[in-house]
VEXZADREN-995869 format. One line per field, with one value per atom (N, C-alpha, C): residue in three letters; atom name; y, z, x. Coordinates in Angstrom, 1 decimal. Each point is the difference from the previous one (the first is absolute). Layout:
type <- [ALA,...]
atom <- [CA,...]
c2 <- [Y,...]
c3 <- [Z,...]
c1 <- [X,...]
//
This chain:
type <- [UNK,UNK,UNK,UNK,UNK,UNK,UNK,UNK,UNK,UNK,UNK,UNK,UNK,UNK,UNK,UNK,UNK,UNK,UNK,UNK,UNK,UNK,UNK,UNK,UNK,UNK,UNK,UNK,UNK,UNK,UNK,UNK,UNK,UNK,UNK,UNK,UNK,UNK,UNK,UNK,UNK,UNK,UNK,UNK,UNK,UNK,UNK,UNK,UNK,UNK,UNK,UNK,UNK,UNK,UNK,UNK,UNK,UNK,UNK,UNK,UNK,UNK,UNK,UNK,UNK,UNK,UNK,UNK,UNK,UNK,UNK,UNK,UNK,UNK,UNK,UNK,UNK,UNK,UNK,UNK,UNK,UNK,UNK,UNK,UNK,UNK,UNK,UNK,UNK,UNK,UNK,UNK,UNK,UNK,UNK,UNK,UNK,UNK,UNK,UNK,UNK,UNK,UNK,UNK,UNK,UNK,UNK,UNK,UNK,UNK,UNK,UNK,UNK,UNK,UNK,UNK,UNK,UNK,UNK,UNK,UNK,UNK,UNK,UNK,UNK,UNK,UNK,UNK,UNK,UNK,UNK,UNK,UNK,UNK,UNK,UNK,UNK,UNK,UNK,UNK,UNK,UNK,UNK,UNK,UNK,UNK,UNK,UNK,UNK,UNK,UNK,UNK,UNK,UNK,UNK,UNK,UNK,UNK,UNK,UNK,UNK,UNK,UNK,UNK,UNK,UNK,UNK,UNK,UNK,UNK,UNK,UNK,UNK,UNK,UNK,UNK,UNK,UNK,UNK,UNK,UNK,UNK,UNK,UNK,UNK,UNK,UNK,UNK,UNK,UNK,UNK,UNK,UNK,UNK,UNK,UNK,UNK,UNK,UNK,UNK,UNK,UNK,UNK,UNK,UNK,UNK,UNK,UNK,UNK,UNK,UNK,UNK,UNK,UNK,UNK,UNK,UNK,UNK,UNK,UNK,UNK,UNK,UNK,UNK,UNK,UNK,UNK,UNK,UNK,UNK,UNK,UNK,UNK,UNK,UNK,UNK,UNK,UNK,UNK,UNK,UNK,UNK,UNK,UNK,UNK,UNK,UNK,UNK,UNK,UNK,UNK,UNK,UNK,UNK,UNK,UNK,UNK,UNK,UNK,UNK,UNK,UNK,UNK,UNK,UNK,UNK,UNK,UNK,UNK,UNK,UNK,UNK,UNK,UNK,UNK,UNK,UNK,UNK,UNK,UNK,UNK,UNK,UNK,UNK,UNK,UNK,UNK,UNK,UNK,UNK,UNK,UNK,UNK,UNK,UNK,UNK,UNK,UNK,UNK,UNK,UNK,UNK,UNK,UNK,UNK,UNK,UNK,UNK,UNK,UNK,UNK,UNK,UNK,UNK,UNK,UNK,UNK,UNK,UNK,UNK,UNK,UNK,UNK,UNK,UNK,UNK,UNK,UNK,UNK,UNK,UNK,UNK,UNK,UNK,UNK,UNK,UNK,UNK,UNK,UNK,UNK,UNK,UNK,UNK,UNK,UNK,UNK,UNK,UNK,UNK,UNK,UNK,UNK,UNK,UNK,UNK,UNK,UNK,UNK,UNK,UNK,UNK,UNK,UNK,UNK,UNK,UNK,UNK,UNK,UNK,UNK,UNK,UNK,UNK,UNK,UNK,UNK,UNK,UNK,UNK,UNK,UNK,UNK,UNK,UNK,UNK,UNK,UNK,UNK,UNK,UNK,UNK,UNK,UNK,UNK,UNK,UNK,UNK,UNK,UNK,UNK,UNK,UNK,UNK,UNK,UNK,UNK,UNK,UNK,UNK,UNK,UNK,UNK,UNK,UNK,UNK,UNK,UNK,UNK,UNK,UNK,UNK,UNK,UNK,UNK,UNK,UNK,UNK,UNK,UNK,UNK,UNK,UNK,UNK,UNK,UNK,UNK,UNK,UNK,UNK,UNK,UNK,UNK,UNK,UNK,UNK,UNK,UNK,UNK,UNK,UNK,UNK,UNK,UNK,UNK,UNK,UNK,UNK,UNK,UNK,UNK,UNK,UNK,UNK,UNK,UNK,UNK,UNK,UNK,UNK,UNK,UNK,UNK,UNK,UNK,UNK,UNK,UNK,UNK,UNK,UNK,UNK,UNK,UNK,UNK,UNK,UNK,UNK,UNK,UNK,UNK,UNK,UNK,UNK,UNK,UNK,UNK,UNK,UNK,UNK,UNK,UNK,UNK,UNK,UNK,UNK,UNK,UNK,UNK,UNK,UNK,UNK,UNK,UNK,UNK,UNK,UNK,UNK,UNK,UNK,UNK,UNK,UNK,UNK,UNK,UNK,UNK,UNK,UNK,UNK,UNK,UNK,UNK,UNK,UNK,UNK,UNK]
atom <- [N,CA,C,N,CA,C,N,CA,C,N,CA,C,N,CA,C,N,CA,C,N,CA,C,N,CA,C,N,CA,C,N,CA,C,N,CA,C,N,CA,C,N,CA,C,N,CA,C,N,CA,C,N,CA,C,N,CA,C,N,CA,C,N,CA,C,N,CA,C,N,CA,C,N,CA,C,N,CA,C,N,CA,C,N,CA,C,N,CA,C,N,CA,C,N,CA,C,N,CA,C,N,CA,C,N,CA,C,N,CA,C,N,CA,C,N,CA,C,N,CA,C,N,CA,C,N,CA,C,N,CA,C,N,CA,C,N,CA,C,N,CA,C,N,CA,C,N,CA,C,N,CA,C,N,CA,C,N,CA,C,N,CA,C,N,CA,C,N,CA,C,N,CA,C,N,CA,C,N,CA,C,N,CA,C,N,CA,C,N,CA,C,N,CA,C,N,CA,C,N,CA,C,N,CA,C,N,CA,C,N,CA,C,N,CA,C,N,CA,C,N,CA,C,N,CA,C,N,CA,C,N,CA,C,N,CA,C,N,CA,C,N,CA,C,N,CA,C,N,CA,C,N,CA,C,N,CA,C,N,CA,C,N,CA,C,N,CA,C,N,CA,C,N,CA,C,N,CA,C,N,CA,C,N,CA,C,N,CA,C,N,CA,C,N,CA,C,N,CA,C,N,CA,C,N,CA,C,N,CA,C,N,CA,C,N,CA,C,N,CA,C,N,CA,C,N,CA,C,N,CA,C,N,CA,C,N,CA,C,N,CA,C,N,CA,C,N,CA,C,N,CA,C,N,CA,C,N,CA,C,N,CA,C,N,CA,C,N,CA,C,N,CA,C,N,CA,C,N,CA,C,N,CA,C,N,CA,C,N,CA,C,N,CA,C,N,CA,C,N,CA,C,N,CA,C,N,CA,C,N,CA,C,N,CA,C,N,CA,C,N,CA,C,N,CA,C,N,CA,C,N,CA,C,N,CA,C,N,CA,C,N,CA,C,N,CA,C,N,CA,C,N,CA,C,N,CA,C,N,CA,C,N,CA,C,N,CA,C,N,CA,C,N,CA,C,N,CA,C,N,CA,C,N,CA,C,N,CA,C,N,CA,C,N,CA,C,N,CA,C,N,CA,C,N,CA,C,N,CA,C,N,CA,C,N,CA,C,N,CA,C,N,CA,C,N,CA,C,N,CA,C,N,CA,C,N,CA,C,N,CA,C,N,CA,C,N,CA,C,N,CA,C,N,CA,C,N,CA,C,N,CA,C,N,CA,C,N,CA,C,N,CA,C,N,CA,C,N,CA,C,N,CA,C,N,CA,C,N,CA,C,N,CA,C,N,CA,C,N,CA,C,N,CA,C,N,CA,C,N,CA,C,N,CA,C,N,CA,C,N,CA,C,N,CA,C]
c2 <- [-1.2,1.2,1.2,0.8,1.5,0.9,1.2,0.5,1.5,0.6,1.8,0.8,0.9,1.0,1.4,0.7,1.2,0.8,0.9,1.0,1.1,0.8,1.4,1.2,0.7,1.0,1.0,0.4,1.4,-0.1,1.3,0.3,-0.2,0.0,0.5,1.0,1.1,1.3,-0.2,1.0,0.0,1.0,-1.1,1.0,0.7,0.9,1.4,0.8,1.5,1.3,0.4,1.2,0.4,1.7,0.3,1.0,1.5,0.0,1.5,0.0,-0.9,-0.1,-1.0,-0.9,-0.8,-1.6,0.3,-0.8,-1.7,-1.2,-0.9,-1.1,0.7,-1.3,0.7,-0.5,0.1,-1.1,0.1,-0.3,0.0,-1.3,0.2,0.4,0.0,0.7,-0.6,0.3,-0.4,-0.5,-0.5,-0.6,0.9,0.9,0.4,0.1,0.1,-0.1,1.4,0.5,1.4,-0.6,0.5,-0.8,1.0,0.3,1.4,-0.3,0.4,-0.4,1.2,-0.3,0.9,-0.4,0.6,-0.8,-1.4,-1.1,-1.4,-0.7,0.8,-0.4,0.3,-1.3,0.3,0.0,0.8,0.0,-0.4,-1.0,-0.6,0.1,0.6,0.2,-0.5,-0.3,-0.8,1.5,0.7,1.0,-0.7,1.0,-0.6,1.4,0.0,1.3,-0.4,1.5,0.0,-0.1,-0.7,-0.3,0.9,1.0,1.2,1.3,0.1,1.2,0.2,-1.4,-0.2,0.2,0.1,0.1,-0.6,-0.1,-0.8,-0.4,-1.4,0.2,-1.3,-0.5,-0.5,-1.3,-1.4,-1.0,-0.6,0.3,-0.2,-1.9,0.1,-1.3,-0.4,0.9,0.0,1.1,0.2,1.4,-0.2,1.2,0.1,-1.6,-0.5,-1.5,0.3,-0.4,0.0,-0.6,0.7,-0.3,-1.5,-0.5,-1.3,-0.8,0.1,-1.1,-0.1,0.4,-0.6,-0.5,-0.9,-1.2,1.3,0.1,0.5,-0.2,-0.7,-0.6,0.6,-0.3,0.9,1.5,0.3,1.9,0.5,-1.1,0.2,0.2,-1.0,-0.4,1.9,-0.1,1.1,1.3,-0.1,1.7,0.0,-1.7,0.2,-0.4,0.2,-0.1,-1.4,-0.8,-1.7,-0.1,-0.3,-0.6,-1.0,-0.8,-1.3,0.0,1.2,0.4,0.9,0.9,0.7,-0.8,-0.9,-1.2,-0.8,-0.5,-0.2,0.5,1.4,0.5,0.5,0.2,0.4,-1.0,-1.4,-0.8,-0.7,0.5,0.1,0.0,-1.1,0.2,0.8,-0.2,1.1,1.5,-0.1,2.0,0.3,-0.5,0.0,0.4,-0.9,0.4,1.2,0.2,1.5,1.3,-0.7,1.9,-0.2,-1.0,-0.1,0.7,-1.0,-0.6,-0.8,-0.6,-0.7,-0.4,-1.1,-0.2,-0.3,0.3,0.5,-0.9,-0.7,-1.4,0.3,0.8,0.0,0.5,-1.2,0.4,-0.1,-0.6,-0.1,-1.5,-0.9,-1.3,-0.9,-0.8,-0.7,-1.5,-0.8,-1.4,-0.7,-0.6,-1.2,-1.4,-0.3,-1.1,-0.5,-1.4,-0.3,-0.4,0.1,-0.3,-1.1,-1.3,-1.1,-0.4,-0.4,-0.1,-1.3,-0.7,-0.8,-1.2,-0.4,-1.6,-1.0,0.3,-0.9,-0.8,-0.9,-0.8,0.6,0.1,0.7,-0.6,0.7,0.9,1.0,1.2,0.3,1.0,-0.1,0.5,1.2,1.0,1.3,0.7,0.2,0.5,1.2,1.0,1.5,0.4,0.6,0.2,1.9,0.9,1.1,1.1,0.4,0.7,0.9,0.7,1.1,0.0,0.4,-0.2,0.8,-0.3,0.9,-0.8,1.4,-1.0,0.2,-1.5,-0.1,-1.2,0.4,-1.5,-1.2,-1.1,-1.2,-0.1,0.4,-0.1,0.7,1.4,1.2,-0.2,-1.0,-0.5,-0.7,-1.0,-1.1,0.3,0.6,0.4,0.7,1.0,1.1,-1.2,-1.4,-0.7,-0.6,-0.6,-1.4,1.5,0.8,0.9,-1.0,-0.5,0.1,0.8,-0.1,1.2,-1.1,1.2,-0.4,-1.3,0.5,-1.2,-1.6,0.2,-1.4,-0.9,1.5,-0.5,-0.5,0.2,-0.7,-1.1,-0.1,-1.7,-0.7,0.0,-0.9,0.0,1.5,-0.5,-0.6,-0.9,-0.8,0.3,0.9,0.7,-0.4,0.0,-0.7,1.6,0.7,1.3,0.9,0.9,0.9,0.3,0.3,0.7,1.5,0.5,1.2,1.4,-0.7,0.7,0.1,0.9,0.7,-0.8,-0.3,-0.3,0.6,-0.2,0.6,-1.4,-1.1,-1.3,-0.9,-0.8,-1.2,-0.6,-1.1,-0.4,-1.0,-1.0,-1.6,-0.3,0.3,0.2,-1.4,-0.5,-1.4,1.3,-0.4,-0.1,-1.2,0.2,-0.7,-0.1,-1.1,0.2,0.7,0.6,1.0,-1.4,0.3,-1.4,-0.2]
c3 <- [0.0,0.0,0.0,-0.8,-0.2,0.6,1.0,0.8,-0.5,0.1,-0.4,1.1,0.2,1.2,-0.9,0.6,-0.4,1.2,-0.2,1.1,-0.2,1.0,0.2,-0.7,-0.8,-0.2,0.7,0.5,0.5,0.6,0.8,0.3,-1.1,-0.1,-0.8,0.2,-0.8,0.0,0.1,0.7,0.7,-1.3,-0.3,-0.7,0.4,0.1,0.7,-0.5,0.6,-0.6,0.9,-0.4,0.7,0.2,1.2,-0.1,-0.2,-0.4,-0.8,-1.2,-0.7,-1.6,-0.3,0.7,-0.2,-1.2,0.0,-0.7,0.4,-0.2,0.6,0.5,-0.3,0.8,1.0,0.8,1.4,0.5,0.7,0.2,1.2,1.1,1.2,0.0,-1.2,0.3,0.4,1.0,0.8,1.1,0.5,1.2,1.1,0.0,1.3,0.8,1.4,0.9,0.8,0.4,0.7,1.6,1.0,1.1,0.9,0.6,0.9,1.1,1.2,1.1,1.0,0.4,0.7,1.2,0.9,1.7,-0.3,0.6,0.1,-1.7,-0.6,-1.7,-0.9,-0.8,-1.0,-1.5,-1.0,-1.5,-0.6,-1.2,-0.9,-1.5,-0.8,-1.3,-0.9,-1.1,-1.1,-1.2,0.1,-1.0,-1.5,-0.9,-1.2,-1.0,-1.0,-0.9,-1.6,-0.3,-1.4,-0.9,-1.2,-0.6,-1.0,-0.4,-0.8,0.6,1.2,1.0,1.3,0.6,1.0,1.0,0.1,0.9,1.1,1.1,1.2,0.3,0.1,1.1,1.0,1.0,1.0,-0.2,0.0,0.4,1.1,1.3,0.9,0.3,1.2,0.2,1.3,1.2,1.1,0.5,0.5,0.3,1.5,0.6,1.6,0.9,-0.1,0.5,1.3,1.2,0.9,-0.1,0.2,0.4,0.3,1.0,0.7,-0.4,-1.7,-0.4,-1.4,0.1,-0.9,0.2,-0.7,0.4,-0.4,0.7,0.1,-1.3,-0.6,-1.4,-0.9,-0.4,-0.9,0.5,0.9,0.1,-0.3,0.2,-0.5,-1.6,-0.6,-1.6,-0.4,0.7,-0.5,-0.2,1.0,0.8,-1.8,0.0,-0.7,-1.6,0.2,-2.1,-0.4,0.5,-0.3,-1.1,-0.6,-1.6,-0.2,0.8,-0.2,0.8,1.0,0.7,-0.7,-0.9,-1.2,-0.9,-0.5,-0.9,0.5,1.2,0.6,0.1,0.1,-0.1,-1.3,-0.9,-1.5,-0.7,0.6,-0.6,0.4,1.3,1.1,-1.1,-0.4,-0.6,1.0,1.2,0.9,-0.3,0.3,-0.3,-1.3,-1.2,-1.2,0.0,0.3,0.6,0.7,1.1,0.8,-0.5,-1.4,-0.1,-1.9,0.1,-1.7,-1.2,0.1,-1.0,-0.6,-1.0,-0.7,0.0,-0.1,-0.5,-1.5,-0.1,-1.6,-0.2,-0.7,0.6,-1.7,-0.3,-1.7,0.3,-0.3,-0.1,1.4,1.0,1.5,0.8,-1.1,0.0,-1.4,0.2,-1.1,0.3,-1.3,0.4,-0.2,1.0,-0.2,-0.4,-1.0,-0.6,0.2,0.2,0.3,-2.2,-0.3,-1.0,-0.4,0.8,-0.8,-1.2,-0.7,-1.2,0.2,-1.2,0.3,-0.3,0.9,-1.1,0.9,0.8,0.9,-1.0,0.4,-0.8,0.2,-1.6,0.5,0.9,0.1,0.4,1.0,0.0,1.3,0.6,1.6,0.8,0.6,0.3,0.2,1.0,1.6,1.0,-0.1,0.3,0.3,1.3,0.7,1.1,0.4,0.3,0.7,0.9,0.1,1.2,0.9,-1.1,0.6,-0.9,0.7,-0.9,-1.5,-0.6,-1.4,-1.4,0.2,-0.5,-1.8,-0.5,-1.7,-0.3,-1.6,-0.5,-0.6,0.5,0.2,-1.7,-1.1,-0.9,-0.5,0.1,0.1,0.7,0.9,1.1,-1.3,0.0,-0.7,-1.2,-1.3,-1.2,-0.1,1.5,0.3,0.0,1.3,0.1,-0.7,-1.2,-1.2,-1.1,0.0,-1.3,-1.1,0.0,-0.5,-0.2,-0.9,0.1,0.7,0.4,0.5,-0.1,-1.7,-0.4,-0.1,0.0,0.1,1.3,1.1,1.5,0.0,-0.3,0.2,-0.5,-1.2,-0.9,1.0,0.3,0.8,1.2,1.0,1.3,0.2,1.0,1.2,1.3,0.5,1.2,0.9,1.4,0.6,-0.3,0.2,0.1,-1.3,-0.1,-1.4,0.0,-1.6,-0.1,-0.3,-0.3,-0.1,1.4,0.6,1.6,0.4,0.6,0.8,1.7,0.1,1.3,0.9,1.5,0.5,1.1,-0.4,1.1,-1.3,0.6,-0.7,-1.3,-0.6,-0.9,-1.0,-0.3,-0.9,-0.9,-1.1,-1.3,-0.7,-1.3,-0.9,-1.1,-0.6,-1.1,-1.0,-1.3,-0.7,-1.1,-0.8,-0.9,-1.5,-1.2,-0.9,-1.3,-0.3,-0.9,0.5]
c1 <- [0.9,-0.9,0.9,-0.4,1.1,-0.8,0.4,-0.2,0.0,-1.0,0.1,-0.5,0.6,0.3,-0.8,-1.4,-0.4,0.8,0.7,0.5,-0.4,-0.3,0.1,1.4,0.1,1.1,0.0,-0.9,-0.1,-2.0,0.2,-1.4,-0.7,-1.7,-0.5,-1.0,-0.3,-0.5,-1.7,-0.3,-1.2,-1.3,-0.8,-0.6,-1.6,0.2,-1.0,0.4,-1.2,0.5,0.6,0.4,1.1,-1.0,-0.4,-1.0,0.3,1.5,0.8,-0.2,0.7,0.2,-1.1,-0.9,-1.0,0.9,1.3,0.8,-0.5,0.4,-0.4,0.8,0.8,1.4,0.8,0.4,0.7,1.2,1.2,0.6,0.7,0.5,0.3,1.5,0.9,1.0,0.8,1.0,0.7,-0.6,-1.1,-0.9,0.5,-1.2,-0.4,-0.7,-0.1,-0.5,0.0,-1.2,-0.8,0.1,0.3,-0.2,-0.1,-1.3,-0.5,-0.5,0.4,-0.1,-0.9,-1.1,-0.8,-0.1,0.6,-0.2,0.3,-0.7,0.1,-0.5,-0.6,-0.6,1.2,0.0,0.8,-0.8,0.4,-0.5,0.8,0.2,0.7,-0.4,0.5,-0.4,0.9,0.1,1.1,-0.7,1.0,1.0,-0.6,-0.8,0.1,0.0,0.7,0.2,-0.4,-0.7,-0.7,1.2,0.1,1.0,-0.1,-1.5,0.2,0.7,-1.3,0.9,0.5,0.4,1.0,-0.7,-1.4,-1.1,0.0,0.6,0.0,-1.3,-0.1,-1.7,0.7,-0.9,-0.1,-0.7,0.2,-1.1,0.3,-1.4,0.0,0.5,1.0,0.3,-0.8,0.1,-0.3,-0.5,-1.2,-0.4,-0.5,0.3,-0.1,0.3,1.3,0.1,0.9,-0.2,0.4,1.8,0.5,1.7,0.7,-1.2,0.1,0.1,-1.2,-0.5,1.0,1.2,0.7,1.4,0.2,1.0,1.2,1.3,0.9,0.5,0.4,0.4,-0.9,-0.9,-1.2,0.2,-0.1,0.6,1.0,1.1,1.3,-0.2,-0.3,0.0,-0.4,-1.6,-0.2,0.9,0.7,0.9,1.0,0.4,1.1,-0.4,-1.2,-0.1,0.5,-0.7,0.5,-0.6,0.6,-0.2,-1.5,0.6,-0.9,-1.3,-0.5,-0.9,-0.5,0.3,-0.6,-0.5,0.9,-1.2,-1.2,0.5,-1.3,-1.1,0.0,-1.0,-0.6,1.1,-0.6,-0.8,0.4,-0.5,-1.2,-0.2,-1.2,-1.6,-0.7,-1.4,-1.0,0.2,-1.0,0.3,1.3,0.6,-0.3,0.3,-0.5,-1.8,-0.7,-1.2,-0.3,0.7,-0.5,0.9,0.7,0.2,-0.1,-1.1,-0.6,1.6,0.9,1.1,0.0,0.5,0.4,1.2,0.8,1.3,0.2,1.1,0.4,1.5,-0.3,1.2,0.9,-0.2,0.7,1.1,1.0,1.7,0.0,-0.7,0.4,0.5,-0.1,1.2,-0.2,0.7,0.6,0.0,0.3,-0.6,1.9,0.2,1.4,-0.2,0.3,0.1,1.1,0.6,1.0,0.4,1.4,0.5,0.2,-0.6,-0.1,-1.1,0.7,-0.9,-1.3,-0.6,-0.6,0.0,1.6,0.2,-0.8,-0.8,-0.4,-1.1,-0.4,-1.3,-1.2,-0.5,-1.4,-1.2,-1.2,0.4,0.6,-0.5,1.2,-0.7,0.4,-1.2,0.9,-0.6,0.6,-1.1,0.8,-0.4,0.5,-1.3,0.2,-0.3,0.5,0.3,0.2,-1.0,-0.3,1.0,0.7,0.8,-0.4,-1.5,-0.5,-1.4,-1.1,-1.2,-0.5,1.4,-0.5,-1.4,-0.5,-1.6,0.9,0.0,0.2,-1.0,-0.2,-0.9,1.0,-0.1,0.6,0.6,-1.1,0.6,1.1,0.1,0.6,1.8,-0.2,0.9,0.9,-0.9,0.3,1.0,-1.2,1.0,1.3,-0.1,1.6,1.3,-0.5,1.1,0.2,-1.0,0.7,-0.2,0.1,0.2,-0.9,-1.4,-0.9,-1.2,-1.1,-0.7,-1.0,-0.9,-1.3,-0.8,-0.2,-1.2,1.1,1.3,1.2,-0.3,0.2,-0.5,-0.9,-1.1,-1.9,0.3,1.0,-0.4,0.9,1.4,0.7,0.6,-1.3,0.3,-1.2,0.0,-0.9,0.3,-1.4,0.1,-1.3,0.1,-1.4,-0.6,0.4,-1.1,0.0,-0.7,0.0,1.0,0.5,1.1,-0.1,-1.3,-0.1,-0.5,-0.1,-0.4,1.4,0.0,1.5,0.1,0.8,0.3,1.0,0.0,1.2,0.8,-0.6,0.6,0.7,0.8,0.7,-0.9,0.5,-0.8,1.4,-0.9,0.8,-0.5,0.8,-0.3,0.6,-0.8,0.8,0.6,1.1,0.3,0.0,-1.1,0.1,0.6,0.6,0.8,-0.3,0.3,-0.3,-0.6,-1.4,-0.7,-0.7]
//
């Protein structure tokens, strides 16, 4: 079984307006984190800028949350702009939800094929495997890594689920032979 890795390259850009320029794409930048401290309440916001006119806005992470109730580690992450606590949350389907975004996953990872060819005996079965929930259509996936077209994919893959619905979980694909 040959093994394909979808990875992450980079963030990907948040699509909304932007309520200056009303432009529609946004970007977290360098990942940052807003961290405002009122008496014993803390506010947490993740930093996001209009990519027309550098429009700072704010998506709420934590609003009025008591000091106590967070793990020493997670307040750290935040103080210090942790990379991978920024993703977490960008990629968060609830926060997506409560500040009405989109993700915009174009040019925001790439698919690894390993460079063995396919002298194995047909057919040949090919595991794809997720790193980060980028939503693509299986076929789309598909034609990028055998450099076939579309309608090639439908005739000689064998897939349990459609190939034209986009997914963002694993998935085991046949390759069949060309005839």
């Amino acid at each position: 079984m040959l093994p394909w890795v979808v990875r992450r390259t980079r963030l990907p850009l948040l699509s909304t307006r932007c309520p200056d320029c009303r432009a529609g794409s946004f970007t977290t930048g360098q990942g940052r984190f807003r961290v405002n401290a009122n008496g014993k309440l803390l506010d947490v916001w993740l930093l996001v800028r209009c990519l027309a006119c550098d429009h700072t806005s704010k998506l709420t992470v934590h609003e009025r949350a008591a000091v106590g109730s967070f793990d020493p580690a997670l307040l750290d992450g935040y103080l210090a702009n942790d990379p991978a606590l920024v993703a977490s949350w960008l990629l968060d389907p609830f926060m997506a939800r409560r500040h009405r975004f989109a993700l915009d996953w174009k040019g925001a990872w790439r698919l690894e094929v390993p460079q063995a060819g396919f002298d194995e005996t047909w057919p040949v079965r090919i595991q794809v495997r997720f790193q980060d929930p980028v939503p693509v259509r299986r076929d789309r996936l598909i034609a990028q890594g055998l450099g076939l077209s579309r309608n090639e994919v439908r005739s000689r893959v064998k897939c349990d689920a459609s190939l034209r619905r986009s997914t963002i979980a694993g998935f085991t694909f046949v390759l069949m032979p060309r005839g």
